[in-house]
C-alpha atoms as one frame of an Amber mdcrd trajectory, in Angstrom:
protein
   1.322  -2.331 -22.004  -2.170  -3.135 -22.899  -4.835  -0.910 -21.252  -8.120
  -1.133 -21.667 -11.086   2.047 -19.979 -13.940   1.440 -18.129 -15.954   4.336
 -17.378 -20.087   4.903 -17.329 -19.208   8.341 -18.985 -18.221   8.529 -22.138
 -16.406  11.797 -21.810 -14.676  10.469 -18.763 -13.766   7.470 -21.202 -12.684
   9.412 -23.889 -10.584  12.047 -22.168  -8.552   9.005 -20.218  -8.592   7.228
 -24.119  -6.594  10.652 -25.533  -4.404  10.273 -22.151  -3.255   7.068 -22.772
  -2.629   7.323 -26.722  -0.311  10.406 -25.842   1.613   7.756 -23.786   3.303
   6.297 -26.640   4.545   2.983 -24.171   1.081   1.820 -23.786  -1.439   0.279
 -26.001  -5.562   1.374 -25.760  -7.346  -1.736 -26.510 -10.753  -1.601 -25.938
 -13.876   0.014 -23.817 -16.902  -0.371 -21.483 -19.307   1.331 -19.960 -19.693
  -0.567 -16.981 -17.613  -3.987 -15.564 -20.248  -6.635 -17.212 -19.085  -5.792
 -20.301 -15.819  -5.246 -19.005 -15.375  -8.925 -18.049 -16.834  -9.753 -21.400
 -14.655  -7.684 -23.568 -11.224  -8.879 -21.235 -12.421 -12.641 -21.249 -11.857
 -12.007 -25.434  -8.799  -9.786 -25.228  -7.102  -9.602 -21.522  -5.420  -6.812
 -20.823  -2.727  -5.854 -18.305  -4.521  -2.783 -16.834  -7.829  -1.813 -16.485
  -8.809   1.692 -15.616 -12.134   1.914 -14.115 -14.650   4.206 -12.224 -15.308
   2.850  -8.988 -19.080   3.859  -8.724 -21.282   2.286 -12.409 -24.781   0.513
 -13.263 -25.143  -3.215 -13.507 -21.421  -4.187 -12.613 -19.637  -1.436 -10.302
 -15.791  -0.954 -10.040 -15.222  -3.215  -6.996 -16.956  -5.936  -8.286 -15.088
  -6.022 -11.501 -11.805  -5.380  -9.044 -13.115  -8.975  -6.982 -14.132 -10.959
 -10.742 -10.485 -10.078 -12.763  -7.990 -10.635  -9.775  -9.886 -13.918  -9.279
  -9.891 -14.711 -12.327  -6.897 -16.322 -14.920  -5.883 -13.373 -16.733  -3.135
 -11.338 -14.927  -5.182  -8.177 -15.210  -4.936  -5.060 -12.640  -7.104  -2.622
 -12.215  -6.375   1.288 -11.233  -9.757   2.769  -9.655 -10.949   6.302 -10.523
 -13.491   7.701  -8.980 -15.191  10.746  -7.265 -14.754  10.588  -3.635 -17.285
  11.058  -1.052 -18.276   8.923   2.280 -20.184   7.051   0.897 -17.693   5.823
  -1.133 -15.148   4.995   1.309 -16.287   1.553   2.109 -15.985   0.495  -1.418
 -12.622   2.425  -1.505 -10.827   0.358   1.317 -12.488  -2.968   0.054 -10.995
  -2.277  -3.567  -7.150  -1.622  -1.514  -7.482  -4.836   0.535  -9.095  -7.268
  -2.908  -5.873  -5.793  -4.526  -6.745  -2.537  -6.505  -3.122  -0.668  -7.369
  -4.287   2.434  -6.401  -7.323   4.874  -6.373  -7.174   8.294  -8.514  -9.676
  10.685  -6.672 -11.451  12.169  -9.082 -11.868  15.562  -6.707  -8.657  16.159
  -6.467  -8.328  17.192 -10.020  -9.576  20.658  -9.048 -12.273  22.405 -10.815
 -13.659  20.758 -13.593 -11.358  17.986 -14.920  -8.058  18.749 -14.979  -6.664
  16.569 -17.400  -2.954  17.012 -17.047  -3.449  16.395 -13.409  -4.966  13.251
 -14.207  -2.586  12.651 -17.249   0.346  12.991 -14.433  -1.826  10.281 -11.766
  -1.824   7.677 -14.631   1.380   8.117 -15.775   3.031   7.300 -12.622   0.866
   4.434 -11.778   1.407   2.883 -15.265   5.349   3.583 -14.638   5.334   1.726
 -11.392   3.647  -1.225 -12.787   6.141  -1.620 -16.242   8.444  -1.967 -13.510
   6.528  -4.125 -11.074   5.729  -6.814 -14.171   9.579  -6.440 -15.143  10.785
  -7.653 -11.402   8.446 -10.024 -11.811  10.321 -12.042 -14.010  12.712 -11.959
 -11.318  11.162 -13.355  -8.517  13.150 -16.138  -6.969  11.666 -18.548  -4.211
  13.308 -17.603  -0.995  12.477 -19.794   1.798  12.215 -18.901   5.412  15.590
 -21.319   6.906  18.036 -19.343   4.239  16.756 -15.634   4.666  16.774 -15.885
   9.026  19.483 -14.222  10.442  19.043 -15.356  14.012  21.063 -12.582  15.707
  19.608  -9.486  14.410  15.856 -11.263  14.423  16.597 -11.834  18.181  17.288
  -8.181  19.180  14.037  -5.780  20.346  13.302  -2.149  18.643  11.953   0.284
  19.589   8.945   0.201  17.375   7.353  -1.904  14.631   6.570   0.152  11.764
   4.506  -1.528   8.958   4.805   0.196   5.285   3.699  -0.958   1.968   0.907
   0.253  -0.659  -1.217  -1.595  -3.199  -3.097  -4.867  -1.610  -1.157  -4.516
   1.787  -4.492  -4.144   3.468  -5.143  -7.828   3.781  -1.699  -8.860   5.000
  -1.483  -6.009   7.816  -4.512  -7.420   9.321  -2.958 -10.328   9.408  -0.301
  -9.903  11.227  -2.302  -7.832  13.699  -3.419 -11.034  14.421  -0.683 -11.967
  15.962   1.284  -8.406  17.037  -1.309  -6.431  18.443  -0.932  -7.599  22.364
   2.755  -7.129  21.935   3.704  -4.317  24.497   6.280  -2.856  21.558   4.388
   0.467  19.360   3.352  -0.449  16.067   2.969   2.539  13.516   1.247   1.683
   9.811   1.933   3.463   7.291   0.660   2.799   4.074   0.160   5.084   0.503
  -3.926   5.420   1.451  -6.219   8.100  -0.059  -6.722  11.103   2.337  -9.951
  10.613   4.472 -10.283   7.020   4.523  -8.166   6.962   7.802 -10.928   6.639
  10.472 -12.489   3.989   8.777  -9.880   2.271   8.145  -8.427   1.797  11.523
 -12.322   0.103  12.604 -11.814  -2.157  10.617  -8.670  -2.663  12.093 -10.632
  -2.801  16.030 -11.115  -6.775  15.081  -7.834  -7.900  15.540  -6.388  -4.919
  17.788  -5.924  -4.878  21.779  -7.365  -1.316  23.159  -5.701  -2.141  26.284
  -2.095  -2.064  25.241  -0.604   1.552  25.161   2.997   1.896  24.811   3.002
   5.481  23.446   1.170   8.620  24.012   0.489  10.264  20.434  -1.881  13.946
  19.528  -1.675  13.876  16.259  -2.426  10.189  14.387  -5.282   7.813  13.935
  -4.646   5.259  17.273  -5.817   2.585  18.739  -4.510   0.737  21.525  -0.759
   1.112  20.505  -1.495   0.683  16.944  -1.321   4.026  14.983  -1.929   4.411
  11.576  -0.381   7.470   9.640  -3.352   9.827   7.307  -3.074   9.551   4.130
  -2.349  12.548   2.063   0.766  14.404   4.367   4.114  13.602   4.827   4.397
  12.610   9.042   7.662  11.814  10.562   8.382  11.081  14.424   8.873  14.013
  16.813  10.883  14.356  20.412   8.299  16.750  22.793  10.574  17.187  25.537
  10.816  13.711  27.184   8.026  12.609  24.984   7.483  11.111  21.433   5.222
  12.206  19.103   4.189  12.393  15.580   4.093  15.515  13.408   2.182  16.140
   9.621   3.512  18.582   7.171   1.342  20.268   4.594  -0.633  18.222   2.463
   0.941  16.710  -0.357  -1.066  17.389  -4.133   2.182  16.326  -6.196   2.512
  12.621  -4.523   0.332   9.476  -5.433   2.053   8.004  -2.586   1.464   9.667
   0.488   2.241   9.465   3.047   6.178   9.159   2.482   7.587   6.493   4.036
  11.089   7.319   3.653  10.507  10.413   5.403   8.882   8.709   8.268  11.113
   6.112   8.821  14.040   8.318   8.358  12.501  10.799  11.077  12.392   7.928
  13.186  16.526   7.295  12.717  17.085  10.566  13.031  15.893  10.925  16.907
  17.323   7.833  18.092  14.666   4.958  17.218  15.006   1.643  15.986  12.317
   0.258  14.691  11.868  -3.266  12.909  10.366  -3.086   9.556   7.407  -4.896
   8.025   7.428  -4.507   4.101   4.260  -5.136   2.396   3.067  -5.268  -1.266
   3.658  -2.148  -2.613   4.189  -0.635  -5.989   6.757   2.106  -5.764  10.209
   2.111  -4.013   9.095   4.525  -1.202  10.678   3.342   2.431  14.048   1.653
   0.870  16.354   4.249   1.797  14.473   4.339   5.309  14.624   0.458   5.808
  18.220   0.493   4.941  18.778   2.896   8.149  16.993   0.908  10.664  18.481
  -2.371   9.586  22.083  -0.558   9.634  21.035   0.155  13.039  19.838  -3.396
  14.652  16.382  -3.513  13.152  15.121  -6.839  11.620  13.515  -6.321   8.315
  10.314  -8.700   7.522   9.668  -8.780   3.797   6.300 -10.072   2.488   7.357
 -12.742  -0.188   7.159 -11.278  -3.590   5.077 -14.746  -4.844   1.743 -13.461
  -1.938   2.411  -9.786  -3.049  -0.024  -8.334  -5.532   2.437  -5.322  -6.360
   6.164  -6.887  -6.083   8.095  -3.346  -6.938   8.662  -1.939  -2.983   9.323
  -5.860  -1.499  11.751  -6.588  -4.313  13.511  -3.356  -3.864  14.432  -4.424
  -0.216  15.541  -7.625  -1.036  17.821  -6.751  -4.027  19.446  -4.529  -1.489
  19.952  -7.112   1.231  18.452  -4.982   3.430  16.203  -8.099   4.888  16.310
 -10.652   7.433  12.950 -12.368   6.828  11.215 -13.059   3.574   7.769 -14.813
   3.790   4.382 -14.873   4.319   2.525 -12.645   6.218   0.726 -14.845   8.542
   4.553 -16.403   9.309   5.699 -13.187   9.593   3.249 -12.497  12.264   4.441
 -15.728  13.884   7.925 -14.470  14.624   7.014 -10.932  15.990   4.554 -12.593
  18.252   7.554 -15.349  18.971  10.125 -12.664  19.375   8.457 -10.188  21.254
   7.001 -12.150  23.915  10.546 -13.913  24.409  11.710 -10.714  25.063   9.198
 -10.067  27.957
């Protein structure tokens, strides 16, 4: 895999340069010290991932992010950066333009902890050998072939939404369409920890306050959209007569928090069916999780892995069969609304 660094410091450049050359699948290629000559140096010699600090002079991370995934060359870009408040805007505008991930820089510990880092990288650049392998896979799949009419037709008990890298876009999307539905809808997406509150405003546009199906302490909620933190492991909770949502300690060993699989199995495990909304993503987290609820009655939406910018997590679920719908996600949308207000 070719992998080029992007960094305004040049020891930040060359200890993520000695990271990557003790990798011995990948293949350094070049430098820059900010994303001008970044776009410069990949217009001569693309690459398939770029590693770059989010905050530089002249050209900064997100703006490279916006220029290379618009551009021809199948590039992606892994963000690393320092992580602060201010930062957070730029952070969730990186996720929904279609960033694979975001490395905080302060979670390293003291100083820079390089095999902490080394261990970050490693893992993203594992998930997306295997996301570019699948996608030589892909297979168009069209809407008519993949309905199965009698388990779309039956109601859950909630909608949960999962899915990672560039999922940002596509949830709003179907918010669009799902968020007057008097059914629970609980996101949960692999987010950085701290971005949560500003993450669900954004979400306010296309979200009805005035729909409450559930009664949660714990998450991030609005109306009777909650979205998990990022950065612990949550899974569904019976309080007496009630049902709530419970974190666990916070999770330093996980890129991917928090765990789907854990939440959707918690879900299973008191009763709950849920449908399932499967979203770009870049790891398999959630499969084992989707393959309960659909067991159980729950349809399965899958976000087509041709609109997905990471293809690993929807291509997991449909290899397993474990799907009744794969398409778009405004379509997607479409049916929930369709389905849910039929119900009524």
């Amino acid at each position: 895999m070719k992998i080029a660094v992007v960094d305004d410091s040049k020891f930040t450049r060359m200890v993520i340069k000695q990271i990557l050359n003790d990798l011995s699948y990948t293949d350094f290629c070049w430098e820059a010290e900010n994303g001008k000559v970044a776009l410069e140096k990949n217009t001569r010699d693309p690459v398939d991932l770029i590693i770059s600090d989010l905050e530089m002079p002249v050209l900064d991370g997100l703006q490279l992010l916006k220029t290379v995934i618009g551009g021809e060359a199948e590039t992606k870009c892994l963000l690393i950066s320092a992580f602060h408040k201010s930062s957070q805007p730029k952070i969730i505008d990186a996720l929904k333009a279609g960033a694979i991930g975001f490395i905080e820089k302060n979670s390293l510990g003291k100083g820079f902890d390089i095999n902490s880092l080394k261990k970050e990288i490693d893992k993203y650049i594992n998930f997306l050998a295997q996301d570019n392998i699948l996608k030589k896979e892909i297979r168009s799949i069209s809407l008519e072939k993949s309905l199965n009419k009698s388990v779309i037709n039956n109601r859950a008990d909630i909608i949960s939404i999962i899915g990672s890298a560039g999922s940002l876009g596509p949830i709003e999307k179907i918010l669009e369409f799902t968020s007057k539905l008097e059914v629970p809808i609980v996101i949960g997406i692999h987010i950085p920890l701290g971005v949560e509150n500003m993450l669900i405003n954004r979400f306010r546009t296309v979200i009805d306050e005035e729909t409450k199906s559930f009664t949660f302490e714990g998450p991030i909620q609005v109306g009777k959209v909650v979205l998990l933190r990022g950065g612990y492991n949550a899974k569904f909770i019976r309080n007496r007569e009630n049902i709530d949502v419970e974190y666990e300690d916070l999770r330093t060993d996980s890129n991917f928090t928090p765990n789907l699989d854990n939440f959707l199995l918690s879900a299973h495990l008191i009763d709950l069916v849920s449908d399932v909304i499967v979203l770009s993503g870049l790891c398999n987290d959630g499969r084992r999780g989707v393959r309960e609820h659909f067991r159980s009655g729950g349809s399965v939406y899958v976000q087509s892995p041709e609109t997905s910018v990471a293809r690993t997590m929807p291509l997991a679920i449909i290899n397993d069969g474990c799907h009744s719908v794969v398409s778009d996600p405004e379509s997607i949308g479409k049916l929930l609304q369709e389905k849910y207000l039929t119900a009524l």
